[in-house]
C-alpha positions as CSV (number, residue, x, y, z in Angstrom):
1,X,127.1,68.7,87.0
2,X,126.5,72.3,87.6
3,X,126.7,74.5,90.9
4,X,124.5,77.6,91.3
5,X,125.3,79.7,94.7
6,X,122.8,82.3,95.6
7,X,125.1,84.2,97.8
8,X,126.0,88.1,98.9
9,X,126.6,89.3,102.8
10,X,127.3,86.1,104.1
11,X,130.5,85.5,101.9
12,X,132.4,87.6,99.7
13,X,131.9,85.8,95.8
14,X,136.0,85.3,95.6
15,X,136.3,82.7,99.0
16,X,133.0,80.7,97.0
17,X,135.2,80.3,94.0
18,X,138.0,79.2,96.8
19,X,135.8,76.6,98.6
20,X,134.0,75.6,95.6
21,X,135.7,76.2,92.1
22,X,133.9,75.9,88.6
23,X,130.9,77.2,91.1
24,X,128.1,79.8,89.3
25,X,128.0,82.9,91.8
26,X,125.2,84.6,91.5
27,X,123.5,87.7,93.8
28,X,120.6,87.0,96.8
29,X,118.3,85.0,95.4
30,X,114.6,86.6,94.6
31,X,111.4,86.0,93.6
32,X,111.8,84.3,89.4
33,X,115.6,84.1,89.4
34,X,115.0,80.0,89.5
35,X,112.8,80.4,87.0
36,X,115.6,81.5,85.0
37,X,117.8,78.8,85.3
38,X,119.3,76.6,83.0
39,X,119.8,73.3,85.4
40,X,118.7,69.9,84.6
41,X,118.3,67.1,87.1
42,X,121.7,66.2,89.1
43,X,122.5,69.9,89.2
44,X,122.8,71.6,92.7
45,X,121.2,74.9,93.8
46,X,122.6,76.1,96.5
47,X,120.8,79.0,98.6
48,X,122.4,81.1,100.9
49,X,121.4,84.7,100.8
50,X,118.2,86.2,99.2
51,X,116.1,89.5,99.4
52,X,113.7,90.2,101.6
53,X,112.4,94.0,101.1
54,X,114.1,95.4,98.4
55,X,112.5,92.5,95.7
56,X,110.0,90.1,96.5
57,X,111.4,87.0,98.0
58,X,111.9,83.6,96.6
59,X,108.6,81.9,96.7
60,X,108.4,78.2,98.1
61,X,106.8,76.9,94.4
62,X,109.9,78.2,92.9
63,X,112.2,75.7,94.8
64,X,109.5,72.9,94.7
65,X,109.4,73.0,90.9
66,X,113.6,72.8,90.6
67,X,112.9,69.5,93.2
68,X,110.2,68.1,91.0
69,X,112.5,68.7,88.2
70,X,115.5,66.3,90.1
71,X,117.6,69.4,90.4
72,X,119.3,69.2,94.3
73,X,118.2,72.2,96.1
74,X,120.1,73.2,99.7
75,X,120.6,76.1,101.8
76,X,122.3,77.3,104.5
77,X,123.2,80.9,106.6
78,X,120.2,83.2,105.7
79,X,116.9,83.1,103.5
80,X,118.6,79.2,102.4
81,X,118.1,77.9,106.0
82,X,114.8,79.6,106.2
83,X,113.4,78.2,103.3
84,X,115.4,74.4,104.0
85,X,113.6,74.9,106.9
86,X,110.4,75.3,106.1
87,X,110.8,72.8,103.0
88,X,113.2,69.9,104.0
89,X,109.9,67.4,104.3
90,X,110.3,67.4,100.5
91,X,113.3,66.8,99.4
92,X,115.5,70.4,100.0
93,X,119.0,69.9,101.8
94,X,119.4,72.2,104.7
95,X,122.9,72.5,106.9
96,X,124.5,74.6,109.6
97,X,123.5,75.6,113.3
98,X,121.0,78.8,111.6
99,X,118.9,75.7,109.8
100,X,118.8,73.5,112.5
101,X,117.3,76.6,115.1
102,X,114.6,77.2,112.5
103,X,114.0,73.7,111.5
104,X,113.5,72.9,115.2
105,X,111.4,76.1,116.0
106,X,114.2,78.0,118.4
107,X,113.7,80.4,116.2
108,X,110.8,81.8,113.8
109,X,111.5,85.0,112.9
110,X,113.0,85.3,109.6
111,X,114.1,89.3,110.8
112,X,116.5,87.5,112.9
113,X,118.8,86.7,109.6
114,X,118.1,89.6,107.9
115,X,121.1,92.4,107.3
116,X,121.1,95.7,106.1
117,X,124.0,95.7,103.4
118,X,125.6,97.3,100.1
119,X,124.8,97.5,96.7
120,X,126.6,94.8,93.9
121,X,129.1,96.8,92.9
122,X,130.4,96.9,97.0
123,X,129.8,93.1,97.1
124,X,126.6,93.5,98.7
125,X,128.8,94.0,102.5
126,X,126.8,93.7,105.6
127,X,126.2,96.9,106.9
128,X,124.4,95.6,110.4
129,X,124.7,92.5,112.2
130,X,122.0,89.5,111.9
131,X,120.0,88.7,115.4
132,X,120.8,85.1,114.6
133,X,124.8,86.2,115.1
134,X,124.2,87.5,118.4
135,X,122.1,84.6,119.7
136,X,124.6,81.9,118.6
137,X,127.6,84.1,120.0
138,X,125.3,84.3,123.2
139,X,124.9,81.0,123.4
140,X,128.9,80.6,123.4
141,X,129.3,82.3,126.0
142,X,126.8,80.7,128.0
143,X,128.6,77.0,127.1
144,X,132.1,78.5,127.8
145,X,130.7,80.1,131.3
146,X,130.9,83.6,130.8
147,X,127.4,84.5,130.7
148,X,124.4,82.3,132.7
149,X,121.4,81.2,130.5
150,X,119.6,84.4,132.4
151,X,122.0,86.9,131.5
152,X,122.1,85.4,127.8
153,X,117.9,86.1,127.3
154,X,118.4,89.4,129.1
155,X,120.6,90.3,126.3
156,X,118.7,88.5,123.6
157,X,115.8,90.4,124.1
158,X,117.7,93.6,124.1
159,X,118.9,92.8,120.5
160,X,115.6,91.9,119.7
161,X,114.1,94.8,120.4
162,X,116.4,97.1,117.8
163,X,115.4,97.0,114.0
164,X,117.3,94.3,112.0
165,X,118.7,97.5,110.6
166,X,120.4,98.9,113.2
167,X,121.3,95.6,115.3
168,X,125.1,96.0,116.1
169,X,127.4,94.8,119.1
170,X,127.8,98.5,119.8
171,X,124.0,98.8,119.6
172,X,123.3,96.4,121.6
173,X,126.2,98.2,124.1
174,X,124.3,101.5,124.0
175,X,120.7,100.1,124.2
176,X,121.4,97.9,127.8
177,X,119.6,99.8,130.6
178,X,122.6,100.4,133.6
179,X,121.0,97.2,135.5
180,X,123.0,94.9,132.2
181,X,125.9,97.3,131.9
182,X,128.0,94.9,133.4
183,X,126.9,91.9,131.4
184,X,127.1,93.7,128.3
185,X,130.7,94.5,129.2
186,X,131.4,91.3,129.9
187,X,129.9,89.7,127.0
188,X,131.7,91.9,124.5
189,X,135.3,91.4,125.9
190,X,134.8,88.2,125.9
191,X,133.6,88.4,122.1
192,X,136.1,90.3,120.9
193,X,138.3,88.0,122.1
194,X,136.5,85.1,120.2
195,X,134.6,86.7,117.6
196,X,132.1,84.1,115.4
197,X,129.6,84.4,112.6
198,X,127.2,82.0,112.4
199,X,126.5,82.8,109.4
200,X,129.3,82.7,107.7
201,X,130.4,79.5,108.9
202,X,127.2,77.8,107.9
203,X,127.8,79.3,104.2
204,X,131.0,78.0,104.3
205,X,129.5,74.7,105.6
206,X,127.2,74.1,102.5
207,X,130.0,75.0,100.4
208,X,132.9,72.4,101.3
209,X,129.9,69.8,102.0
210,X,129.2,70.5,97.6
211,X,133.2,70.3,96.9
212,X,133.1,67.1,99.1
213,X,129.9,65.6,97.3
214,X,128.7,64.8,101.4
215,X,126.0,62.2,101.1
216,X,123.4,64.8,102.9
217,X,123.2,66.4,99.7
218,X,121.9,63.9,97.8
219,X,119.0,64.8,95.6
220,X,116.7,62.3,97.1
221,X,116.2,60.4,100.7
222,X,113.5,57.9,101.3
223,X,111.4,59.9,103.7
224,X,111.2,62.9,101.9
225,X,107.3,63.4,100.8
226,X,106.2,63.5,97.4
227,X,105.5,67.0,96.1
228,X,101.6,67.4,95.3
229,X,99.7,70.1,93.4
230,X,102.9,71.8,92.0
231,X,101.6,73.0,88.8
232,X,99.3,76.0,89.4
233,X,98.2,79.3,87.8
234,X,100.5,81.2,90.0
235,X,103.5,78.6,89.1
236,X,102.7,79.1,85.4
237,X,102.1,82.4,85.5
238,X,105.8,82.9,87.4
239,X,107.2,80.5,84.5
240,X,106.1,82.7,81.4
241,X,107.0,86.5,83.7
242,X,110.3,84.9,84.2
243,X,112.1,82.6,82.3
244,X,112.8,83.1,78.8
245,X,116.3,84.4,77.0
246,X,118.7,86.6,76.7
247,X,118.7,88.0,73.2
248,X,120.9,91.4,72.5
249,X,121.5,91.9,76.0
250,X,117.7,91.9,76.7
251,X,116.0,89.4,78.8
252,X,113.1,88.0,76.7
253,X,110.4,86.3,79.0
254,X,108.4,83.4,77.4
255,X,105.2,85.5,78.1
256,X,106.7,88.8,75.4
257,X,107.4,85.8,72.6
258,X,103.9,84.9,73.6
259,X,102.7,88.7,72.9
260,X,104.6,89.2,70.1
261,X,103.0,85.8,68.2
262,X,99.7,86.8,69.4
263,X,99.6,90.0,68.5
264,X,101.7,90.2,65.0
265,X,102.0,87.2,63.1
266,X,99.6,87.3,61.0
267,X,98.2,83.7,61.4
268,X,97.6,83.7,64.8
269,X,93.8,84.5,64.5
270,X,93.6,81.5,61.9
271,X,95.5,79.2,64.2
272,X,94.0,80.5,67.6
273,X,90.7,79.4,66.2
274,X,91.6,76.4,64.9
275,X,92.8,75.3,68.5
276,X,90.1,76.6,70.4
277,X,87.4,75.3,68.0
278,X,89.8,71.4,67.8
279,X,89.8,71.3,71.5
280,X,86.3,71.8,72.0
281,X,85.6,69.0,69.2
282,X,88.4,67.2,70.5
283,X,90.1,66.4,67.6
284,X,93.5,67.8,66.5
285,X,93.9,71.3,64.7
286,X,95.9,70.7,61.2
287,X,92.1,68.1,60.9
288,X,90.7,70.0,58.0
289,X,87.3,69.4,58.7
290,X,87.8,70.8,62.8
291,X,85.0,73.7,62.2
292,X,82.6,71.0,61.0
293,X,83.4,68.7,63.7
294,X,82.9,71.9,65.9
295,X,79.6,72.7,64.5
296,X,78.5,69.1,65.0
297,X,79.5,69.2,68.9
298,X,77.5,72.3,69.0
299,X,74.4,71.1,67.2
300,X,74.8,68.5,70.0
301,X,74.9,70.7,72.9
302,X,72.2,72.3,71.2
303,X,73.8,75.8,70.3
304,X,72.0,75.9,66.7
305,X,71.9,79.7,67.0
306,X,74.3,82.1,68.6
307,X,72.5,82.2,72.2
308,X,71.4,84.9,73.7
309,X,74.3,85.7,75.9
310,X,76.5,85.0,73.3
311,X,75.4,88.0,71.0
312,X,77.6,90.4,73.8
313,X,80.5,88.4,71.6
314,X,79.4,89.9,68.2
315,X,79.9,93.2,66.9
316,X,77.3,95.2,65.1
317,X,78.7,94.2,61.8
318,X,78.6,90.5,62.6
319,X,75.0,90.7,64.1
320,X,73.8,89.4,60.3
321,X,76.2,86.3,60.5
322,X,74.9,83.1,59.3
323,X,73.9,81.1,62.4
324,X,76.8,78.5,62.1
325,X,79.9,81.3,61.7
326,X,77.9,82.8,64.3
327,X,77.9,79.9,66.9
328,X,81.8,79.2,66.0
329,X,83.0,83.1,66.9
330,X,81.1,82.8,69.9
331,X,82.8,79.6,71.2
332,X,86.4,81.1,70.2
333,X,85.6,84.0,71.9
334,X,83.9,82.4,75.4
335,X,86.5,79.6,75.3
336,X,89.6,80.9,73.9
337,X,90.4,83.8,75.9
338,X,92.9,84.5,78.8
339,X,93.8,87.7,81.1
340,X,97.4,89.0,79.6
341,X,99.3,88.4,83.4
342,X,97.9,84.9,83.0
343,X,99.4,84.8,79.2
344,X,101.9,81.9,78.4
345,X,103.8,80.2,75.3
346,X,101.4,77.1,76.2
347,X,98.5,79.3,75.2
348,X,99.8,80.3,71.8
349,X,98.7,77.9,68.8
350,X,101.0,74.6,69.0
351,X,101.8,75.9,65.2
352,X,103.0,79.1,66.0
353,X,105.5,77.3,68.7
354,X,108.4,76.5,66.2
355,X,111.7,77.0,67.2
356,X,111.8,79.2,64.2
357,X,109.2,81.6,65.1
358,X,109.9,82.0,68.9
359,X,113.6,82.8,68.2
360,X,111.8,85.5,65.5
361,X,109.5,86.6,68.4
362,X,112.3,87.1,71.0
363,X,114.1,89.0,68.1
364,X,111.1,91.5,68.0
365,X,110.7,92.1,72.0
366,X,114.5,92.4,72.1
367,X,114.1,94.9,69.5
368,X,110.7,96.8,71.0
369,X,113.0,96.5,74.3
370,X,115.6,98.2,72.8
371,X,113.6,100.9,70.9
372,X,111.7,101.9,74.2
373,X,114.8,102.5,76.3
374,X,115.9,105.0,73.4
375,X,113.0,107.1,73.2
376,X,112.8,110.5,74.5
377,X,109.2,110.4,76.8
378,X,107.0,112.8,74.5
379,X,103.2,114.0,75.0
380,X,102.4,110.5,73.5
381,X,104.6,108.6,75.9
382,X,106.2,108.5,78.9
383,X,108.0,106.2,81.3
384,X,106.0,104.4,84.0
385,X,107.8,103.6,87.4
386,X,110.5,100.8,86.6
387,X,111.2,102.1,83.2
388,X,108.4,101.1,80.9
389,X,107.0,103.4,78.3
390,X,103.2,104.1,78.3
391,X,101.4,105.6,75.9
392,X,97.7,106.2,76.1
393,X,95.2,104.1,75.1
394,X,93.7,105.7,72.1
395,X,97.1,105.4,70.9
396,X,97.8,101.9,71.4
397,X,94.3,101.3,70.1
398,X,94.8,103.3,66.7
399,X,98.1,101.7,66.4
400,X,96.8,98.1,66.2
401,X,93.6,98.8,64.4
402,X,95.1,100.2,61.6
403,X,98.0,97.5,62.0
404,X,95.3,94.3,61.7
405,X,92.9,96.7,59.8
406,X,89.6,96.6,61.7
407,X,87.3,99.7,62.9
408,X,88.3,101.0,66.5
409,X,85.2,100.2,67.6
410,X,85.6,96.3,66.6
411,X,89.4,96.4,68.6
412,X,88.4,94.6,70.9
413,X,86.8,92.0,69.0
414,X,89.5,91.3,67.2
415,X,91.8,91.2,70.5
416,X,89.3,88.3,71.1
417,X,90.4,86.8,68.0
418,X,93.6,86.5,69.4
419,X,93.1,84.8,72.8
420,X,92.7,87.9,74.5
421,X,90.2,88.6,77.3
422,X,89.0,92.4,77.1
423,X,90.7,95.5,75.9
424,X,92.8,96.2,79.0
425,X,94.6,92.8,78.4
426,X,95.5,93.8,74.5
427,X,97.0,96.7,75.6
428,X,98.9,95.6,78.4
429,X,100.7,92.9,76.2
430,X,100.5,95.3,73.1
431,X,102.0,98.4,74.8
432,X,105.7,97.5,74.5
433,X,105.6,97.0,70.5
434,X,103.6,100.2,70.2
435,X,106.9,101.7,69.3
436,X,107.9,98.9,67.5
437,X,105.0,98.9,64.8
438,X,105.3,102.8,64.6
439,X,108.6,102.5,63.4
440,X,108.8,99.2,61.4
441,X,105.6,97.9,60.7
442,X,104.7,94.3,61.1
443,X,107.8,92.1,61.6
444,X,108.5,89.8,58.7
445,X,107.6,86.6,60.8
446,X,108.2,83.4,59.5
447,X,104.2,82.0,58.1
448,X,103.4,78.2,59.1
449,X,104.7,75.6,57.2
450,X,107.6,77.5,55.7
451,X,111.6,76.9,56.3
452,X,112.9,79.5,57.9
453,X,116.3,79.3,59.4
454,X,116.8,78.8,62.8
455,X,117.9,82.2,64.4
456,X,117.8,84.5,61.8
457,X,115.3,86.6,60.9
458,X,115.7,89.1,57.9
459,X,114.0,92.7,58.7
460,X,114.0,95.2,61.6
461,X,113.4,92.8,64.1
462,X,117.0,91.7,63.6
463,X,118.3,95.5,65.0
464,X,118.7,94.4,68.4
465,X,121.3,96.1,70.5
């Protein structure tokens, strides 16, 4: 069994290797870092902190999919009791007085756990204190009489009022009007003298409940609801961004291997349209006779001639088609394409999926990766925000014409070809190797129904580094 902590204000990584040794401590969680996992079911997630503004945070489908998968997922302290919060009906664990005042609606604003704090390399310190703090610590010092429930709301509301950034004990001295001097006073020497962090504890809670195995983690209870409608566009679309592999010391997504197949092994038109033109006959692609079983379906649906609408599909040049090669480009092309943010490893030919070629394909983005961060930006290229080169688009387009050898003016058809939906699509996915194909060419790719070596790849796309 493996244990993944998501952690960084609330406790410093060293006292999680303490409390729970053999632990994998990893920084706030955000939005695709469960994609990237490696877990199986009977592993545990465990969620403490995650970002809110600097990255977008972790979304709900992301921690759904881990519990569909039978992987335990509980949190505690900060975005983990928010989330356990708001998901717990379905199977996430949730522990610690922070959970159980969002879980029961005390409290529903997720500003009150949030923390201004310091980079990685400072062990991502708090720099401010969480609203959450004060309102437990008020509530303290209600129970142990040193404030009345009055007095406690008076100063709640004070804290409230402050940005999560600048929310402090000595902020919330210097913000109380005269009227709540004294109660501030009072409140403060009596915290000092009994200082508490909710959030810590309940970090430390979730962590010695995992060491102990506590039954409340459990990966499933009987009343937790089944988890409907999982699998969506956005989900998949997350999946292919996200996960992937490190190769070279460069994060390869599934969606680049998907590019990189698309858009230069040299069978992919061949196979695309087999696919397309196999699932529309409903019969499977390696069937040697799937463009007359496609023809037939169409004959049937009464396509005998390209259709009107579908001459937009054709260019010029393939205007004098014969009227059956004519009708099959136009299905490919109206049924086989997809926008490039919607791209996935699903949507590359199932004989283009080998492990073979997809370790090959991640070779050549590591690669393209690599050869990007060493270029000097030039009139032809320059970095976008984040770190990518662009180049312009008669470059990209001149680039990949003379690469699959076709007219500029029939690019886009031939992006078609290759599952994509329009121009701005190819050149989003096709951007990143521009470099790449400059430089080296096509890669040397392994061709269907050869024995290539798992892993290895001879050529420049085997430079990575």
């Amino acid at each position: 069994m493996t244990d993944v902590v998501f952690i960084g204000p609330s406790l410093p990584a060293d006292e999680v290797g303490r409390l729970l040794p053999d632990a994998v401590v990893l920084p706030p969680v955000a939005h695709g870092d469960l994609l990237r996992l490696d877990v199986a079911p009977g592993d545990r997630v465990l969620v403490v902190d995650g970002f809110f503004l600097q990255h977008p945070p972790v979304r709900h489908r992301e921690i759904l999919d881990l519990l569909d998968r039978g992987v335990t997922v509980a949190g505690a302290a900060s975005m983990g009791a928010l989330r356990a919060a708001e998901l717990w009906p379905f199977g996430m664990r949730g522990v610690g007085e922070v959970f159980q005042l969002y879980r029961d609606r005390v409290v529903t604003g997720d500003d009150e756990v949030a923390v201004v704090h310091g980079p990685a390399e400072e062990g991502h310190r708090a720099l401010s204190v969480p609203l959450v703090n004060i309102r437990v610590a008020l509530r303290r010092a209600v129970a142990a009489g040193v404030l009345s429930d009055t007095e406690a709301v008076l100063l709640l509301n004070i804290g409230r009022d402050l940005p999560f950034r600048r929310r402090s004990y000595r902020a919330l001295e210097r913000s109380a009007p005269p009227e709540a001097r004294d109660v501030v006073d009072r409140f403060l020497a009596w915290h000092r003298r009994d200082p508490g962090d909710a959030k810590g504890a309940d970090a430390r809670l979730l962590l010695s409940m995992a060491a102990d195995n506590a039954p409340e983690l459990c990966p499933a209870h009987p009343g937790d609801q089944p988890i409907d409608n999982l699998h969506t566009r956005f989900l998949d679309s997350w999946r292919s961004r996200f996960a992937g592999e490190s190769v070279g010391g460069h994060w390869t997504s599934d969606r680049e291997a998907a590019a990189v197949l698309m858009l230069l092994h040299p069978e992919s038109p061949t196979w695309h349209r087999r696919g397309v033109l196999a699932g529309l006959a409903e019969v499977d692609s390696t069937d040697p006779a799937v463009e007359e079983r496609a023809s037939e379906v169409a004959r049937r649906r009464g396509l005998t001639g390209a259709p009107a609408s579908g001459w937009d599909w054709l260019t010029d040049r393939e205007q004098d088609l014969d009227d059956r090669e004519a009708v099959l480009r136009v299905l490919v092309r109206a049924f086989g394409t997809t926008p490039y943010r919607s791209l996935a490893l699903w949507m590359v030919a199932a004989p283009l999926r080998t492990p073979a070629l997809l370790t090959a394909a991640r070779q050549v983005a590591a690669t393209a990766a690599s050869l990007n961060e060493t270029l000097v930006p030039r009139t032809t290229g320059r970095r976008r925000p984040g770190g990518r080169l662009h180049f312009r688009t008669e470059i990209v387009d001149a680039c990949f014409a003379r690469l699959w050898g076709c007219p500029v003016d029939e690019l886009e058809a031939a992006a078609w070809d290759r599952g994509f939906v329009d121009l701005a699509a190819f050149r989003y996915a096709a951007e990143p190797l521009v470099a790449y194909v400059k430089a080296f060419g096509s890669p040397r790719l392994p061709t269907v129904g050869t024995r290539a070596q798992e892993g290895t790849l001879a050529g420049p796309a085997a430079r990575v580094g």
